[in-house]
C-alpha positions, 0 to 999 in steps of 0.5 A, spaced: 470 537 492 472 542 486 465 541 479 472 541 475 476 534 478 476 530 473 471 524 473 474 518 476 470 511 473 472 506 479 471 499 476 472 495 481 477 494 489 481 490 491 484 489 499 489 485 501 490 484 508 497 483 512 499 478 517 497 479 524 504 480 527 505 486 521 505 491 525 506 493 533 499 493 534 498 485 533 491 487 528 488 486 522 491 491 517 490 492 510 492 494 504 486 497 500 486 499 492 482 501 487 482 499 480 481 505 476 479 505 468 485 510 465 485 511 457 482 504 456 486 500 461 484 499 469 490 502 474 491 500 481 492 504 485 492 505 493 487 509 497 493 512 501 500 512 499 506 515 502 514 516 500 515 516 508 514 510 511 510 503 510 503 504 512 498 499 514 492 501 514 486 499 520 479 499 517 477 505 521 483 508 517 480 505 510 474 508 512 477 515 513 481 515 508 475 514 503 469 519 507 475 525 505 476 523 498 472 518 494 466 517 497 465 526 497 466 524 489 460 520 488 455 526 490 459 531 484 459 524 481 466 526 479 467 518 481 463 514 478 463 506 479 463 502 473 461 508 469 455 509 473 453 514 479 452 512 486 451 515 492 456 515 498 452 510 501 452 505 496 460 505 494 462 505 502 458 498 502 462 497 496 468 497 500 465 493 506 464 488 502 472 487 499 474 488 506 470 482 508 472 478 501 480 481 503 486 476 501 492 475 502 498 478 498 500 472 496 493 471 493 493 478 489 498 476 486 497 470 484 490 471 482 488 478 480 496 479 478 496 485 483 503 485 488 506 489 493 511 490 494 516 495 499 520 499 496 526 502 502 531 507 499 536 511 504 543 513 505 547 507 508 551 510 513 545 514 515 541 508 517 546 503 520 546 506 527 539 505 527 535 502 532 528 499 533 523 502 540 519 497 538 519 491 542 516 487 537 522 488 532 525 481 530 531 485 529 532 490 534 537 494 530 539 496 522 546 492 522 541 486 524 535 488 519 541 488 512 545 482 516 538 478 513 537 482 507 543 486 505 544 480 500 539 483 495 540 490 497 543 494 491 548 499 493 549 507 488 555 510 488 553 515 492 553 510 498 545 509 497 541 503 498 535 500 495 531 494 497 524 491 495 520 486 499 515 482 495 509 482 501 507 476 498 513 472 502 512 469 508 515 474 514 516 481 508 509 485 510 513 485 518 520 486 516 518 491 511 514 495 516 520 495 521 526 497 517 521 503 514 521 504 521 527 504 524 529 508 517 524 514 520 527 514 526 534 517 524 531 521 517 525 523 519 527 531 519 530 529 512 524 527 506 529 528 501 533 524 503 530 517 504 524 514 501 520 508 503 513 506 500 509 501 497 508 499 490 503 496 486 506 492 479 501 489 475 503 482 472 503 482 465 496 479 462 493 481 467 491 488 466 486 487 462 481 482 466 475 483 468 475 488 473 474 486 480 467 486 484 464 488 477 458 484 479 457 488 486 450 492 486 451 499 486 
């Protein structure tokens, strides 16, 4: 890691986890954020994100993606927690913990003010054919994917549609890894041309709480 990165001060960590049926697989699956002190203000923001595709994350996954970036921070101690040097043992257990007190999207939502929500984007035309190589998908094909939601989809001129899925709502998390899925299949080779991620938005009122986990010991 470079002496130069600028100084990260993590103030706390919230993980969500996602209904067993998800994703293919049938596990356990988390959604882990760190909650950052930025010009005064905590920022959440996902340990991994990605414009391509909604990606849950086992924990070995948690894990890996934390040994390759933040944890290597605390050595050079351009990540501090709670404005504190660590070392990279003392912040992974951090993490052990919020994985252990993880809750559901709903509950970050209501609790900490925190929500996710699945953001799809593509051209319309391009994904209609599109089907599904899971045999878990409750839809099978894309036609059946917008027949549920194509309601609160928004259409551009250009014939591009935008759909966002509160994680929070019953079935959200599983059809919002399906639809990415399929949308991936057909526009994979095109990055410019689709996007499906996942947002944090922070409820108004909430942004200045205590930080989450601030009684953790370092």
């Amino acid at each position: 890691m470079s002496p130069h990165s600028p100084t990260l001060d993590e103030v706390g960590r919230l993980v969500i986890h996602l209904p067993d049926d998800a994703t293919f697989y049938g596990e356990r699956s988390y959604l882990p954020i760190a909650v950052d002190l930025v010009d005064g203000s905590t920022t959440p923001s996902l340990l991994r994100a990605d414009q391509h595709g909604v990606h849950y994350m086992a924990q070995y996954e948690v894990f890996s993606a934390l040994c390759s970036d933040r944890a290597q921070r605390t050595v050079d101690q351009t990540l501090l927690v709670g404005g504190t040097p660590t070392t990279p043992e003392r912040y992974l257990r951090l993490w052990r913990d919020a994985i252990t007190t993880s809750v559901s999207a709903e509950t970050a939502a209501t609790l900490h003010g925190i929500r996710a929500v699945a953001v799809l984007q593509a051209p319309l035309a391009s994904v209609t054919g599109a089907k599904s190589s899971w045999t878990t998908c409750p839809f099978g094909s894309f036609t059946s994917f917008r027949a549920k939601y194509g309601g609160q989809m928004s259409l551009a001129s250009d014939g591009t549609f935008a759909l966002e899925l509160d994680l929070a709502r019953p079935g959200s998390a599983r059809d919002a890894y399906y639809g990415a899925s399929m949308m991936s299949s057909v526009l994979r080779s095109e990055p410019t041309a689709w996007r499906a991620s996942i947002e944090l938005r922070v409820t108004a009122g909430h942004h200045e709480q205590v930080p989450l986990f601030a009684g953790a010991e370092l």
